[in-house]
C-alpha positions in Angstrom: -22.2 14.9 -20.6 -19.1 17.3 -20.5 -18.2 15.4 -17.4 -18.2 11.9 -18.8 -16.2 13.2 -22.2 -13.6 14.3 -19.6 -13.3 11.3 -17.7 -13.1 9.5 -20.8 -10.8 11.7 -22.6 -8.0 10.9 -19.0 -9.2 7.1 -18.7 -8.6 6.3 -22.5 -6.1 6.8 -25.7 -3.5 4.4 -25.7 -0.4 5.0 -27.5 0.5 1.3 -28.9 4.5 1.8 -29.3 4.8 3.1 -25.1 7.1 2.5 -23.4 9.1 4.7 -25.4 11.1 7.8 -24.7 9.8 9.9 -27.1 7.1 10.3 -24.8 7.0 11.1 -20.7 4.4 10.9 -18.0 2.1 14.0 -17.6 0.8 14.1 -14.1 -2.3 15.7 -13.2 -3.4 15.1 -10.0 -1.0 12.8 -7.1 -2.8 12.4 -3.8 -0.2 10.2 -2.1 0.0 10.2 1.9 1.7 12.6 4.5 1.9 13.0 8.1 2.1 10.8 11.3 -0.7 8.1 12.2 -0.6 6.2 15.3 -1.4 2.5 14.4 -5.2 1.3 15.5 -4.4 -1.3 18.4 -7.6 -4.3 18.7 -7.4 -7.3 20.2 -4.4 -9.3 18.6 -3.8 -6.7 16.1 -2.3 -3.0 14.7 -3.8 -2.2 11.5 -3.0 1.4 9.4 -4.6 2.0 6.7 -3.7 4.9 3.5 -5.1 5.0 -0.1 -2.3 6.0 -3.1 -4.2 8.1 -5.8 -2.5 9.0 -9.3 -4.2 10.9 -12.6 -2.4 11.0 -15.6 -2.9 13.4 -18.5 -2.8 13.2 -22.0 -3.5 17.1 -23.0 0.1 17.5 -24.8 0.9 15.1 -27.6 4.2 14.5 -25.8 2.2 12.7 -23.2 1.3 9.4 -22.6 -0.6 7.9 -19.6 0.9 4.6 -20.1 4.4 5.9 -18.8 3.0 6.7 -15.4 3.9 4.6 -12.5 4.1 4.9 -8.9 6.4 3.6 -6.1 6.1 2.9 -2.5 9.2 2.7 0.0 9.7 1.3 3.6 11.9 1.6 6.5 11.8 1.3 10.1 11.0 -1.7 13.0 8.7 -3.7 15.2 9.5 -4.7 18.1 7.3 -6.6 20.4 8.6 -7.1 23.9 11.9 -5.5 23.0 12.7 -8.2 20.3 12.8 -6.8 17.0 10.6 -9.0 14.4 12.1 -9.8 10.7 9.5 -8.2 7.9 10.6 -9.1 4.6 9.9 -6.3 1.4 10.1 -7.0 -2.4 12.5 -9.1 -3.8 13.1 -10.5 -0.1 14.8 -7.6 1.3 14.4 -7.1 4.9 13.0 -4.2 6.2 15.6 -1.8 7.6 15.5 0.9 10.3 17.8 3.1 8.1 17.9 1.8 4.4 14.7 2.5 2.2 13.3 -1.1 0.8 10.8 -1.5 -2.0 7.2 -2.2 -0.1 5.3 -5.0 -1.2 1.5 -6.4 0.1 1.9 -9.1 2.2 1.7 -11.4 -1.3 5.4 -9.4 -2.0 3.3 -7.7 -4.8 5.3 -4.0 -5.2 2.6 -1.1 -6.3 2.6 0.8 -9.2 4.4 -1.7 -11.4 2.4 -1.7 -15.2 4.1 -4.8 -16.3 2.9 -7.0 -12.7 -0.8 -8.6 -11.9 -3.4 -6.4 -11.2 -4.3 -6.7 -7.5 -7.4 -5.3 -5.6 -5.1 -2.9 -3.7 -3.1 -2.2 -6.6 -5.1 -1.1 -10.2 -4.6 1.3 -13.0 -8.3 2.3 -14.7 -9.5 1.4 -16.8 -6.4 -1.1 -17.9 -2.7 -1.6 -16.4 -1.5 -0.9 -19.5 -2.6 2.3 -20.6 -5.4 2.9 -18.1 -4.5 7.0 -16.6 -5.8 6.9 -13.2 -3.9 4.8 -10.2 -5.8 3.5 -7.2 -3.8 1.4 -4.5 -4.2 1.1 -0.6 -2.1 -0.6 1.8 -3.2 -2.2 4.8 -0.3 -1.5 6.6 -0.1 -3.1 10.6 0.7 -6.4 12.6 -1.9 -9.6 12.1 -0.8 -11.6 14.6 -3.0 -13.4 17.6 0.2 -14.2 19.5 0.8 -10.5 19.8 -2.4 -9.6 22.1 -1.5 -8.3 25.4 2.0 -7.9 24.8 4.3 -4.4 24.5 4.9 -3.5 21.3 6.7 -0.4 19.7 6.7 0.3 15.7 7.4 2.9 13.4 7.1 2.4 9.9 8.2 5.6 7.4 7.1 5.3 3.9 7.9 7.3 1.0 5.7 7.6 -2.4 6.3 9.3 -5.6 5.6 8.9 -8.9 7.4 7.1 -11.8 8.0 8.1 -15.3 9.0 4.4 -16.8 9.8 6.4 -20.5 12.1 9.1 -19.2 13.4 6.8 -16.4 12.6 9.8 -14.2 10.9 10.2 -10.5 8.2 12.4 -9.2 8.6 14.2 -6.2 8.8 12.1 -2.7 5.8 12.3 0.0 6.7 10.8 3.4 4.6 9.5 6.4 4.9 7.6 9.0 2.7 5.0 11.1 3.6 4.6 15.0 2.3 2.6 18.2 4.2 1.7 21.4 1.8 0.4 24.1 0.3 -3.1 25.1 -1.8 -4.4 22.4 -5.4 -5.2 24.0 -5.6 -8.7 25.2 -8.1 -11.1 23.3 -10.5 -11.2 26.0 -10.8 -7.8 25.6 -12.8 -8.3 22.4 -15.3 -11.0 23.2 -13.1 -13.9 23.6 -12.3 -13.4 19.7 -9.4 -12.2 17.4 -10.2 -9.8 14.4 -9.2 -10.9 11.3 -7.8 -8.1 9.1 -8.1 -8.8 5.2 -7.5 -6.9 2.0 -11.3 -6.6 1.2 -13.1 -5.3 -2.6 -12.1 -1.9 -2.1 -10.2 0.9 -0.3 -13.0 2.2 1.8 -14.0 -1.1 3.0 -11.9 -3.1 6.0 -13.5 -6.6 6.4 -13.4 -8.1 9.9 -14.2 -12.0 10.2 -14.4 -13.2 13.7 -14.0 -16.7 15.5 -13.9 -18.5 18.6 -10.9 -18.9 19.8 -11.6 -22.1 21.6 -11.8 -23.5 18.3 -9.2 -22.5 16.2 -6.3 -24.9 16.2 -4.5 -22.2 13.5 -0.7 -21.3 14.4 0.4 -17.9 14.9 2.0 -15.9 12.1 2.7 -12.6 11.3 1.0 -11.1 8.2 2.1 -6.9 7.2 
């Protein structure tokens, strides 16, 4: 029971004037990624994958949950045999090798934004609005069949922190990094099919959907 009161006591209590800068984002807990990952390669594809995890606190009556955010950054390239590919970020920016961009899903849907649709890879519990707990993970890689058997060389930096929309104010920055510069496994490698990568129900599950790819008549594209 005194864990339930708990969650409920960081999962509730909206305050109905916010945002408003009389009050300022308490954070409790940030578990936002670090490190170097080398991108998975499989049959026509590189796929990363990282979760984004945020608690909020309401303990001081200066806080308020509903004035925590979070925002995710991008920079770097792809290249596949030496030519460098266009990825294009929120608000239609292009990714840079240099220049931090806002990231986006591949629907240019930014995470961590209160005021923007909830998303499966991008929710606040147990509302947007004044929900205290964060949850988002990216699917991060190249979807594109054209891609199998050829050289390709990618790194991606990000760079998270939280967001106090109230105070106007930024958290500290995490920074990682996903990687790969090989050949890609050639499709009939896998079976004679291409894996299908797709944002799925939830961050622990990765759905695959396979086809022949006698059949498909589908043209390539690239999907981030």
């Amino acid at each position: 029971m005194t864990t339930a009161r708990q969650v409920i006591n960081i999962t509730k209590s909206p305050k109905a004037d916010c945002p408003s800068s009389k009050y300022k984002a308490c954070v409790k807990r940030a578990d936002i990624p670090g490190g170097t990952t080398n991108l998975t390669a499989t049959p026509g594809m590189l796929a990363g994958f990282f979760t984004m995890e945020i608690d909020w606190h309401q303990d001081d009556p200066g806080c308020a949950c509903s004035c925590g955010e979070y925002r995710q950054f991008v920079r770097g390239f792809v290249k596949i045999n030496g030519t460098k590919q266009t990825k294009n970020s929120f608000n239609g920016k292009v990714l840079s090798e240099t220049d931090w961009t806002q990231d986006s899903d591949a629907k240019n849907h930014p995470y961590g934004h209160r005021d923007l649709s909830e998303q499966v890879n991008d929710k606040f519990v147990p509302d947007r609005r004044n929900g205290c707990l964060y949850r988002g993970f990216d699917t991060a890689g190249i979807n594109y069949p054209a891609v199998a058997g050829q050289r390709v060389e990618a790194v991606l930096e990000f760079k998270g922190q939280t967001f106090d929309r109230c105070q106007k104010t930024a958290g500290p920055e995490r920074r990682w990094k996903l990687d790969f510069n090989d050949d890609v496994p050639g499709l009939d490698q896998g079976g004679g099919a291409i894996g299908w990568w797709r944002r799925s129900l939830g961050p622990q599950r990765r759905v695959i959907m396979l086809y022949d790819r006698r059949h498909d008549h589908t043209e390539p594209r690239a999907s981030w």
